[in-house]
Structure formats: structure tokens, C-alpha cells
C-alpha positions in Angstrom: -19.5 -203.0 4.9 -17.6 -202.2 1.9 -18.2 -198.7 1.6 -18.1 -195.0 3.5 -20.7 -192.5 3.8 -19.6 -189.1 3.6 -21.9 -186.8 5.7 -23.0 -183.9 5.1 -22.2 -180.4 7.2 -24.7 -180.8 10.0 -24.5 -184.6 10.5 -22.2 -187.3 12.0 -22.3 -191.4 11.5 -22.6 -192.6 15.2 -20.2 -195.6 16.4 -21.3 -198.8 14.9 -23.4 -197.4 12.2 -21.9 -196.1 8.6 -24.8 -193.6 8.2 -25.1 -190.1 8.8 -28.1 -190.1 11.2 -26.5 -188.3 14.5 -27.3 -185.0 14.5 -24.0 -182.6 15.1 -24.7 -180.4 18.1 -22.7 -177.2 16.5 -22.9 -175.0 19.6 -21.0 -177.6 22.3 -18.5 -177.4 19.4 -14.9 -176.0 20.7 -14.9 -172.8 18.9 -18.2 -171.0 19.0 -20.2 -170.2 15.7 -21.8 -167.6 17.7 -20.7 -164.0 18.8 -18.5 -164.3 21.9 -17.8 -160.9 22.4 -20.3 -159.9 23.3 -22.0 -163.6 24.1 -24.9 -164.2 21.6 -27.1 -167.3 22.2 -26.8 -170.6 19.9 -29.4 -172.5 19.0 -29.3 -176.1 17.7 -31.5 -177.4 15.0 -31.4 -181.0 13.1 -28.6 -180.9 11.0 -27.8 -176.9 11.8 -28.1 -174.4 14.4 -28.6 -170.4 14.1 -27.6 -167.7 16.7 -29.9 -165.1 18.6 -30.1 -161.6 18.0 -27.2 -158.8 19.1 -27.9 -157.5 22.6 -28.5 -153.7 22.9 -26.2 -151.1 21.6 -24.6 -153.7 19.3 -25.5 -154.6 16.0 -24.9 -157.6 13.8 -26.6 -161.0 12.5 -25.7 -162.9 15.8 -22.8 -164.2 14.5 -20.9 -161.2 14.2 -21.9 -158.2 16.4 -20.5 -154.5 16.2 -20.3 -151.7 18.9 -23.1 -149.3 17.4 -21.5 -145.3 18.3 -24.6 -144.1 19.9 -22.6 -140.4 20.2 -22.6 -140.1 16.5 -26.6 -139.7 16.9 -27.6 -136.2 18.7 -24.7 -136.4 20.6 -26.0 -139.6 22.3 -28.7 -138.0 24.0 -26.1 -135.6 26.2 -26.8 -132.2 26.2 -25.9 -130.2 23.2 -27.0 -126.6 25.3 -24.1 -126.4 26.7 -22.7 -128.8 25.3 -21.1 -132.5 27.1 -19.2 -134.5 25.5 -20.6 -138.0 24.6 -18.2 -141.1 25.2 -18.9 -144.1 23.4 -18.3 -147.9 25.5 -18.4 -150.8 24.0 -22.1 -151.8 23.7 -23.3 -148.7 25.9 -22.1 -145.1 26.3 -22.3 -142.7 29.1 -22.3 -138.8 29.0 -19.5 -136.5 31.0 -20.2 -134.1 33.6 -21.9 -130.5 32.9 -19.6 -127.7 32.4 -19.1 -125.3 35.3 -21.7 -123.4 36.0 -24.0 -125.7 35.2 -25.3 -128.6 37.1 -27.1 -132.5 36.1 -26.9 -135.8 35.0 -24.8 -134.5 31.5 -27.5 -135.6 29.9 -29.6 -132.5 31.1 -27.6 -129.3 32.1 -29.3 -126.6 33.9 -27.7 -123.2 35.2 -26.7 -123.1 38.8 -27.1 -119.9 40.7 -23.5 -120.0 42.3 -24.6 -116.4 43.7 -27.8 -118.0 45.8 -26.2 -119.3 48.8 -23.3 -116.8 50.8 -23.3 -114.6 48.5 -21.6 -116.9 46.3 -18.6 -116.3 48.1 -18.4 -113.0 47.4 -17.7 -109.8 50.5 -21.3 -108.8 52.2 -21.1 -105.9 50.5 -19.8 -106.9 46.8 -22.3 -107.4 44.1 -22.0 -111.1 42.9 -22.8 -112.1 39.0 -23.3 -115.5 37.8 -20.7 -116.3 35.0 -21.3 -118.8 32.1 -18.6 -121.4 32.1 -17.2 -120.4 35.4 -17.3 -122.3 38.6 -16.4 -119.0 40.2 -18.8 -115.9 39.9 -17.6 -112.4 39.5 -17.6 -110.5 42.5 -17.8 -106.3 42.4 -16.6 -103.9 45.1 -19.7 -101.0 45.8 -18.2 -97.6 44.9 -15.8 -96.1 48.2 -14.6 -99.6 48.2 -11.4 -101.3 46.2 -10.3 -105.0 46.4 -11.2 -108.4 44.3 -14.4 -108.6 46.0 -13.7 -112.4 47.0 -13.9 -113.7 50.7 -14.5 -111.3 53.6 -11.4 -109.5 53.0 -12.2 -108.8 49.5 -13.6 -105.4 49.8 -11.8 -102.7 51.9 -12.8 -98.8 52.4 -10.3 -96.2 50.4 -8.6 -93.3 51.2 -10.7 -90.0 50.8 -7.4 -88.2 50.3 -7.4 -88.0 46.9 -10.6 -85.9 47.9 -9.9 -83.7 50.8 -6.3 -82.8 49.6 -5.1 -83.9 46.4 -1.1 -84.2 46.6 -0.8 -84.9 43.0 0.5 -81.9 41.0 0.4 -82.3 37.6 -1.5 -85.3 37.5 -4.6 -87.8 38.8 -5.0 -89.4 42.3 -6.2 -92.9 42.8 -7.1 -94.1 46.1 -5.3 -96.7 47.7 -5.5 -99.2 51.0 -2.0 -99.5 51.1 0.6 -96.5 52.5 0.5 -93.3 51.9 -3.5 -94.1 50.1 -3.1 -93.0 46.9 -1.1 -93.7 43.4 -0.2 -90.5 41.3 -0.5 -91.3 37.5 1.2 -88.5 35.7 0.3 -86.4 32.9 2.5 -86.9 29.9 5.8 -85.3 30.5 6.1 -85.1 34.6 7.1 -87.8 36.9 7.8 -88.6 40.4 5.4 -89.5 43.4 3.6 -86.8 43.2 3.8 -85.8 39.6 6.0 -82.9 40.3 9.2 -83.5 38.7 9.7 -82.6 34.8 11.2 -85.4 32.7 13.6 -83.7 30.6 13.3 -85.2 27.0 16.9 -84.1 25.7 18.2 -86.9 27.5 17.5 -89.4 24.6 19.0 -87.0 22.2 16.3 -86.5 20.1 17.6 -84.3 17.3 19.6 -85.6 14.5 22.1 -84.4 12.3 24.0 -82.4 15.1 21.0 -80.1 16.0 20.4 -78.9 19.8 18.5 -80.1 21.8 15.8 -77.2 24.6 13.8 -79.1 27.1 10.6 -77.6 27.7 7.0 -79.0 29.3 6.1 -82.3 28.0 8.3 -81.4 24.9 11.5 -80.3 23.5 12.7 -78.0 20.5 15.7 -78.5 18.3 18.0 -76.2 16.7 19.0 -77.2 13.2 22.5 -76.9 11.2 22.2 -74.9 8.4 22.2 -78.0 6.6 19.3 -79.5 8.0 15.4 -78.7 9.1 12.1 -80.2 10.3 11.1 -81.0 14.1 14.3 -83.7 14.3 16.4 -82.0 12.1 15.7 -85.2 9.8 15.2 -83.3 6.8 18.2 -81.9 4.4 18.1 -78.4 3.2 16.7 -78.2 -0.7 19.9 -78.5 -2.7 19.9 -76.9 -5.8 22.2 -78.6 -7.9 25.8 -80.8 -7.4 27.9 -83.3 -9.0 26.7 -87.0 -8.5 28.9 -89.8 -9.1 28.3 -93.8 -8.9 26.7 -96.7 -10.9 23.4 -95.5 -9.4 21.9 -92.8 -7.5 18.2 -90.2 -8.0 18.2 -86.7 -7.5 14.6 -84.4 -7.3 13.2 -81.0 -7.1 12.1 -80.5 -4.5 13.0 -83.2 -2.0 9.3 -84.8 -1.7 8.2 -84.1 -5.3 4.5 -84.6 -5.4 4.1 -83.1 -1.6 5.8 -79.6 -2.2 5.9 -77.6 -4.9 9.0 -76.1 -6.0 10.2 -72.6 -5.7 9.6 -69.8 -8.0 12.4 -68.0 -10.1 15.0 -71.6 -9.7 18.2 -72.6 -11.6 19.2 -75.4 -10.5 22.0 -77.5 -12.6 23.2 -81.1 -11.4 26.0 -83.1 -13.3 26.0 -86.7 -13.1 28.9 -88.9 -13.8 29.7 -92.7 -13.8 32.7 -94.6 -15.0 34.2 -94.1 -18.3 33.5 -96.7 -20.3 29.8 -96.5 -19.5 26.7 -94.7 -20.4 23.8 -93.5 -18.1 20.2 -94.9 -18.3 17.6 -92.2 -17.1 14.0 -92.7 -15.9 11.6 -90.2 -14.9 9.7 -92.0 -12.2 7.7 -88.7 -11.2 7.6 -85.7 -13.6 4.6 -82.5 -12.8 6.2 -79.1 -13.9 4.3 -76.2 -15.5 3.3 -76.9 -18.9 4.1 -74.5 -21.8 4.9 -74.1 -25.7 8.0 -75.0 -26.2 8.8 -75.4 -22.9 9.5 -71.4 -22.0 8.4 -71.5 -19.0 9.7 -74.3 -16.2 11.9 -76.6 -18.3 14.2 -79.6 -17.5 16.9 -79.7 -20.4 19.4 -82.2 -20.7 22.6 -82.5 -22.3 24.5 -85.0 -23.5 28.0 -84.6 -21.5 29.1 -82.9 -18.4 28.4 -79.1 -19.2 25.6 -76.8 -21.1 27.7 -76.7 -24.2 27.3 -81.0 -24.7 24.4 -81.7 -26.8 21.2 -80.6 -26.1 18.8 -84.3 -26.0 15.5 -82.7 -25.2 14.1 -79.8 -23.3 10.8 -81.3 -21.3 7.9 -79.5 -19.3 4.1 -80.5 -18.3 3.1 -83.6 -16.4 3.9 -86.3 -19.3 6.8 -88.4 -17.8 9.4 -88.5 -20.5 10.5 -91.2 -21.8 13.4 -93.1 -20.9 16.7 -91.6 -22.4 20.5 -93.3 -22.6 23.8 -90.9 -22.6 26.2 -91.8 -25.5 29.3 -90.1 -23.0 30.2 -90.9 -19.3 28.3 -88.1 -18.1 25.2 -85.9 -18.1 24.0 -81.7 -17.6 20.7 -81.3 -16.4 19.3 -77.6 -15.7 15.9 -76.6 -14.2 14.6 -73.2 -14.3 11.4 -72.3 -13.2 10.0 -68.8 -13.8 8.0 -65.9 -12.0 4.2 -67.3 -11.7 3.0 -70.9 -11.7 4.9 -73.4 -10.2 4.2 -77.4 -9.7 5.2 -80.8 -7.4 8.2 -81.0 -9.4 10.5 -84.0 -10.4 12.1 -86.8 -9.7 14.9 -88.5 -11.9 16.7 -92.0 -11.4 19.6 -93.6 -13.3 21.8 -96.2 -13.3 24.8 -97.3 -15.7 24.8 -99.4 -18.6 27.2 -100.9 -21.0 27.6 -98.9 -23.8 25.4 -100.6 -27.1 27.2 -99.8 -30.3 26.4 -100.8 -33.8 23.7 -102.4 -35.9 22.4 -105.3 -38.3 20.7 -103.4 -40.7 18.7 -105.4 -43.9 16.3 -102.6 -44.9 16.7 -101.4 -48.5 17.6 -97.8 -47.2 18.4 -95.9 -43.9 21.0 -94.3 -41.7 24.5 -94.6 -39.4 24.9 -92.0 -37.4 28.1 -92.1 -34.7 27.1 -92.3 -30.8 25.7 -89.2 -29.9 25.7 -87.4 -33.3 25.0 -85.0 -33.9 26.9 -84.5 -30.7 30.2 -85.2 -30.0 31.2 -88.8 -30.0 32.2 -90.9 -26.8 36.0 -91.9 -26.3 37.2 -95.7 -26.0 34.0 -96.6 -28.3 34.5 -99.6 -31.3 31.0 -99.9 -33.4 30.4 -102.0 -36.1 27.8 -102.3 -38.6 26.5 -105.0 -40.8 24.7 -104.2 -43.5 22.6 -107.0 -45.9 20.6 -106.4 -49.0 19.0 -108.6 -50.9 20.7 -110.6 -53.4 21.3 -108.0 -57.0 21.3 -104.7 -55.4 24.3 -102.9 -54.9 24.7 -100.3 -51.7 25.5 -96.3 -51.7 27.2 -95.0 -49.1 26.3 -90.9 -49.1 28.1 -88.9 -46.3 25.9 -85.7 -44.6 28.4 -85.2 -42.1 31.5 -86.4 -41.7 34.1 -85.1 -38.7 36.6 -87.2 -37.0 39.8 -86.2 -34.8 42.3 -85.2 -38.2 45.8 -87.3 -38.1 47.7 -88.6 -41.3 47.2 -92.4 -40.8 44.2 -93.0 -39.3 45.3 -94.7 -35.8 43.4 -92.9 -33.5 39.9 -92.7 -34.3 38.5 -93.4 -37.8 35.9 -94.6 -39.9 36.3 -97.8 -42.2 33.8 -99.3 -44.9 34.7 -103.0 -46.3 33.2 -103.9 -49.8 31.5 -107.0 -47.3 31.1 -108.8 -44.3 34.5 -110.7 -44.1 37.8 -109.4 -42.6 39.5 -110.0 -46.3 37.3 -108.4 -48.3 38.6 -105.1 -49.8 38.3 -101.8 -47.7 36.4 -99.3 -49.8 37.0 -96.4 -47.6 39.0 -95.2 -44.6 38.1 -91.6 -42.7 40.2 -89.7 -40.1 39.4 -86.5 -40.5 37.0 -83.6 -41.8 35.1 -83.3 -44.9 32.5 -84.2 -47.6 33.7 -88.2 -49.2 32.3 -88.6 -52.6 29.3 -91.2 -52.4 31.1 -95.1 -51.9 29.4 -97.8 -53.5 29.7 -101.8 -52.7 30.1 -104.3 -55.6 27.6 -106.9 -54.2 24.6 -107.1 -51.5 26.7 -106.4 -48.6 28.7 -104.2 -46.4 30.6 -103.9 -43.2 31.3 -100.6 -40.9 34.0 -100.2 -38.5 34.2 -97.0 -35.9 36.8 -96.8 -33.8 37.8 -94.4 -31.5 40.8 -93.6 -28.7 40.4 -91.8 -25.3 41.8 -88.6 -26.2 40.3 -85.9 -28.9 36.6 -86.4 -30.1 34.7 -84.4 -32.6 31.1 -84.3 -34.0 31.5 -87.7 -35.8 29.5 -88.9 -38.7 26.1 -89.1 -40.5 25.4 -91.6 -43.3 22.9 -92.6 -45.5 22.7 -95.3 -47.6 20.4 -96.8 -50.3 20.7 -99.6 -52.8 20.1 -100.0 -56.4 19.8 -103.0 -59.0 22.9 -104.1 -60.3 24.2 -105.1 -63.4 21.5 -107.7 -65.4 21.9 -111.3 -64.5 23.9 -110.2 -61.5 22.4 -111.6 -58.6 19.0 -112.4 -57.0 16.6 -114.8 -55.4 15.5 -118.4 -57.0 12.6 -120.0 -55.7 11.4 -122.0 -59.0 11.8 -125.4 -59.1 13.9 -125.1 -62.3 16.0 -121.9 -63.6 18.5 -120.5 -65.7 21.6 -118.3 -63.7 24.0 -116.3 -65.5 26.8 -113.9 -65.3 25.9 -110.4 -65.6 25.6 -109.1 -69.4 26.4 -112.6 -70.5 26.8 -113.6 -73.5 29.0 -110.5 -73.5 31.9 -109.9 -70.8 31.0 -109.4 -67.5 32.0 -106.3 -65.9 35.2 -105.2 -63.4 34.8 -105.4 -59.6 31.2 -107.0 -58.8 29.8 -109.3 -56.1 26.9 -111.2 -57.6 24.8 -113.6 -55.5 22.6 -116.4 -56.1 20.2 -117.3 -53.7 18.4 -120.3 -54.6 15.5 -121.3 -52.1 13.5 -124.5 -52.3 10.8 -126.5 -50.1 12.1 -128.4 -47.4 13.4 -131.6 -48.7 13.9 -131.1 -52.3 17.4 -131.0 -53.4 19.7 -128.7 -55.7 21.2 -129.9 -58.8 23.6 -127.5 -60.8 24.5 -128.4 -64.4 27.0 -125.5 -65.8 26.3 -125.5 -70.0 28.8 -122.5 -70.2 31.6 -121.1 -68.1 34.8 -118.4 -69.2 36.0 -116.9 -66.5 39.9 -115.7 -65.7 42.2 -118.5 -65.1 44.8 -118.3 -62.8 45.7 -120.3 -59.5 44.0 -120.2 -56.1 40.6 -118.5 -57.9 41.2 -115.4 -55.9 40.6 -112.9 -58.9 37.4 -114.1 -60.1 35.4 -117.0 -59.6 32.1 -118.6 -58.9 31.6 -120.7 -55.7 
């Protein structure tokens, strides 16, 4: 023929015949369209075929079958009271063995009475209990009788020495099988078969600090140093007062503040010192004395140096901690005194050294410069400056309260310098070395700048200033922010006046630029515009 039939899934052209009329016999086909694993039946149809159902505990359409987990489902059907552990198989599952002292199939678990036949085990005379998840029950001696209570040596008669004639001294007698029939177990502090021999407790040197050491029964005493007290001789001797050195370190009064109270009718005065060229910080991490007016009563005062003649910073009492203080010297004087009557828990005090912070930024319109520690005397090896920024058009006053620096002709040791502004050129309107009331200084422009140096020798009360500002000359200075404006020399059209520093500040919104156009300008001429000028 001169064509091909092309047959459809199912069907086959037999030999000699184009058409598709043999039926295909899909399950004598090489590779099975049914589940091999496990075997599911194939059944042929004209054209097709379809496969049997999954045998039991698989799942599936026939053609593919899955193991079904029968143990995910109430544990299989094993027993959950006690409980057996379900194993899954492929296409089945089977349940493991009851746990000891039980007995079944795993999939029913009842108790066994181990203790039903021989005892369980157990000696004639021993008491046997069932135990739950034990193979083994638990076997009991009857009183007169000592042993594990297994087997027929389990149980064996004691010893009625401890009874008839108790050998130990100074403790209790146990009965034993074994030789002599009995076990001494000592009271605290004796030892020795029989509980007769006294353990002597000095051996392990129990007192510290160089204290001695008395044995005694089931104790010991100790014999402190002067220096030292308490059952161990751990505890030092109240000190009242001392010098204390380092870069930190606490001292209190008395030594557990809090859990004694100090003494009546105390003075007490500690000096603490650190290295030169710093200064102490001091917290008050527990503070409870008797409070009173003015503190006249118990009293921690503080001074700012190394004796009661420094600087008194503050005299404190009551159960307010005080607030943290800083020394302006290497060193500080603390003195407690408590009076006749009420006392308290006392004090605590903790510092540590800091680098010394000297000098200021100062933009306020008004205030004050005082030297470190003023009005005490100021710290040696100390340089402090001071900035101090106005707005544009005011001029500063410099007024002196107190002035007292170490005296010398030329000002190399320590002194006091004031510069007519912020930069190292700009004119010096004042240099101080020694004792005295200054007339008032006053700056030419918005700004000034304050040097105070001093050596390591002499020191003296130092300085207080004041300072305030006032407008300057009209025209001279000031702050711009409209868009346009007019800026001109003070007293213009007239001459300006001698020795003046007037700024400009111009301020606009971001972005916007600055244009300058000068309709006028007559100012001294002369090279290198360092007389006056305008920049």
C-alpha cells in the first residue's frame, strides 16, 4: 500500500496488515506499568490496561504505592502505658518488647509481680518491693539485720555491741558484720577509732594577720596583733585618719559603713595625694552621718590642698550623698568630727585622678573667670586659656575683683595675659604678675583671649574677673540677615574712630550668594594694610 497507519497508544498493526487492530498487551511489556515494589496486579483491557489496588499498609493508585507509617497513628497500636516504641517496616510494622517490669506482646504491657515467685530473689527474711522500670526489685533487710538484701547471703545478723557496751567516746556506734562490729562516726572535732582523739584545728593555721592560734574542743581561739580583730584576725583595727597616695584608692568611717556606726567624740583627718600634675575626682558612694544646721554637729569638711589651712570646698552632714567634687591641687584634707550624742553608719569616699581641665569658651553677653581653685590658692604647672565671643558690635569689659599672682618684675613665672582677640598677633591689652586692683580693660571688637600661666614654685590666691559687653561705636559691627543692606564704618560720613574691631556678619539661606558693591571707601593708605583696613 502506499501509505502508514500510525497507531494509537494502546494498539499495534499486526504482520501483514497496515492497520492498528492488534491489541497491545501492556502488562507482558518489559518494564512494568504496575507497582513492582511491592507487586501490584496488571490488568489488560482493549487498547489499555489499569493496575489493582495497593496491598495493606501501603498506599497509592496501583501504579505507585507508598509505605503508610502506621506508628505515626496512636503509636501503632503499641502500648502508650508504659510506653513501647513503635517500628515502622516497609508495608507492616511490629511493636518492641515491654519495658522491665512489665510483661506482653508490646502491644499490651501489664505489671509483673517480680516479688511472686522466691521471694523475687530477695533473702527469706528481706521484704521484697516491686519496682517500676526495674527488672530487679528492691530487697530490705528486717531491723537487727544489715546487708543488700539480695540472694541468701544478703541479710546477715549485727553486732549488739554497740548496745551492751558502746566503745565509742565522743561519738555514735553503728553495727557492723565485719571485725571488730561496729564503725564509730565522730562528733565534729574528735577522731580516731573510737572517737577519742581531739583533732587539733591550729594545724591549718587558721588565724591571719600573724595572730595565735589556742586549740580547744571542736574549736580554736585566736589572739590578734594590735592591728587586727575578729574570730580570724581578718579584720583591721578602725584607722582614724593617714596619708593616701595613688591614682586611686577609698577610705571610710567606719570600716563597714552602713553595718556599724561610728564612734562618738571622733577626729579623724586623712590627706590624700596623687601625682602633681593631676587633680582628684571624689564620689561619695555611701554618705549617713548626723544631720544638723550648718553642719555643727558630725561634719565631713574638705579642703582644697593637703592641710586645714587650703581652702575650705564644703562642710557636709545628713544622709544626702554629696555631690561629686574635683580638687584644683595635687592633693586633698578631709576631717570628721563627730560629737557627744547621736551618731550614724557613717561614710564612704572613693577617688581617682584626672587630668587637670583648664579654661573656657565663653559666648554669653556677661560672666566670670575665676583661676583654678579661687578663691583658693591656685595649682602650680597649670596653663588656662580662655576664649571669649560676643556678638558682632559689642565691645568686652574686663573688671578685676581680685587679682593676686606670685610678684616678679617681668612676668616669667606665673602671670595673667589678655589679647585685644583670638589670634596670637593681635595686640596684648594687659599683662599681670603681681598684686592689686587693674583699672577695668576693654577690647576694641567682639572678642577676646586669656592666657594663665603658671610655674611650680610660689602660688598665691590668683584672680577673679568679670566681664560684660556693651554696644560699640554706631555702624560698627553686627549681624545681616536681609537679603539686601547697607554696611558702613562707624560714625561715617564723619572719621571713624582710633583702635576698633568692627565685624560684619552677613548671614543668608543656604544657597543664595553674597555680592559686595563698595560706593565709598577712605581709609589710611600705606603698604601691607596692617594699620587699618577692611577684609
Amino acid at each position: 500500500p502506499k501509505y502508514k497507519c500510525i497507531c494509537e497508544d494502546g494498539w499495534e498493526a499486526p504482520a501483514g496488515n497496515p492497520s492498528c487492530v492488534a491489541d497491545v498487551n501492556e502488562c507482558n511489556l518489559p518494564t512494568k506499568p504496575c507497582s513492582s515494589n511491592p507487586i501490584v496486579p496488571c490488568y489488560n483491557t482493549p487498547g489499555s490496561f489499569y493496575c489493582g489496588t495497593c496491598p495493606a499498609g501501603w498506599q497509592g493508585n496501583g501504579y505507585s504505592c507508598q509505605d503508610v507509617d502506621e506508628c505515626l497513628t496512636n503509636n501503632g497500636g503499641c502500648s502508650s502505658a508504659p510506653m513501647v516504641q513503635c517500628l515502622n517496616t516497609m508495608g507492616s510494622f511490629h511493636c518492641g518488647a515491654c519495658p522491665p517490669g512489665y510483661e506482653g506482646d508490646g502491644r499490651t504491657c501489664t505489671q509483673s509481680n517480680i516479688c511472686a515467685a522466691n521471694n523475687g530473689g530477695c533473702h527469706p527474711l528481706a521484704s521484697c518491693t516491686s519496682s517500676l522500670g526495674s527488672s530487679l526489685p528492691v530487697c530490705t533487710c528486717p531491723p537487727g539485720y544489715i546487708g543488700n538484701g539480695y540472694g541468701p547471703t544478703g541479710c546477715t545478723q549485727t553486732s549488739n555491741i554497740c548496745t551492751t557496751n558502746n566503745p565509742c567516746v565522743n561519738g555514735q556506734c553503728v553495727p557492723t558484720t565485719s571485725s571488730p562490729g561496729y564503725v564509730c562516726s565522730c562528733n565534729a572535732g574528735w577522731q580516731g577509732v573510737n572517737c577519742d582523739q581531739n583533732i587539733n584545728e591550729c594545724l591549718s593555721n587558721p588565724c591571719q594577720n600573724g595572730g595565735t592560734c589556742a586549740d580547744g574542743s571542736n574549736g580554736f581561739t585566736c589572739t590578734c596583733t594590735t592591728q587586727w580583730t575578729g574570730p580570724l584576725c581578718q579584720t583591721a583595727q578602725q584607722v582614724c585618719g593617714g596619708y593616701l597616695t595613688g591614682p586611686a584608692g577609698s577610705f571610710s568611717y567606719p570600716n563597714t559603713p552602713g553595718h556599724d556606726e561610728y564612734d562618738h567624740q571622733v577626729s579623724c583627718a586623712w590627706v590624700i595625694r596623687t601625682d602633681p600634675n593631676k587633680i582628684l575626682r571624689i564620689t561619695f558612694p555611701f554618705f549617713h552621718l548626723e544631720s544638723s544646721t550648718n553642719c555643727n554637729f558630725d561634719f565631713l569638711q574638705i579642703h582644697d590642698g593637703e592641710s586645714a589651712s587650703a581652702y575650705q570646698i564644703g562642710k557636709y552632714c545628713g544622709t544626702n550623698n554629696p555631690q561629686e567634687l574635683f580638687s584644683s591641687h595635687d592633693s586633698l584634707y578631709f576631717w570628721f568630727r563627730s560629737d557627744h550624742t547621736i551618731s550614724a553608719d557613717g561614710f564612704t569616699v572613693v577617688w581617682e585622678s584626672r587630668d587637670p581641665v583648664c579654661g573656657d569658651e565663653l559666648t554669653a553677653p556677661y560672666g566670670n573667670i575665676n583661676s583654678p581653685g579661687y578663691p583658693g590658692n591656685y595649682p602650680p604647672g597649670r596653663d588656662c586659656y580662655w576664649s571669649v565671643t560676643v556678638d558682632p558690635g559689642l565691645l568686652i569689659t574686663f573688671a578685676f575683683g581680685t587679682l593676686s599672682l606670685e610678684q616678679h618684675p617681668d612676668c616669667n613665672f606665673d602671670f595673667l595675659e589678655i589679647r585685644d582677640g583670638l589670634l596670637p598677633e593681635d595686640p596684648v591689652l594687659g599683662k599681670y604678675c603681681s598684686t592689686g586692683s587693674p583699672a577695668p580693660l576693654q577690647t576694641t571688637g567682639p572678642a577676646a583671649w586669656i592666657h594663665f600661666h603658671t610655674d611650680h614654685s610660689v602660688s598665691d590666691r590668683g584672680f577673679h574677673i568679670t566681664y560684660t559687653t556693651s554696644p560699640s561705636d554706631p555702624g560698627c559691627g553686627g549681624t545681616f540677615t536681609d537679603s539686601e543692606g547697607v554696611l558702613i564704618s562707624p560714625n561715617w560720613p564723619n572719621n571713624y574712630a582710633h583702635s576698633r574691631q568692627c565685624i560684619y556678619l552677613i548671614k543668608l539661606p543656604v544657597g543664595e550668594k553674597v555680592s559686595l558693591n563698595f560706593t565709598d571707601i577712605d581709609i589710611e593708605s600705606h603698604a601691607s594694610c596692617t594699620f587699618d583696613y577692611v577684609e
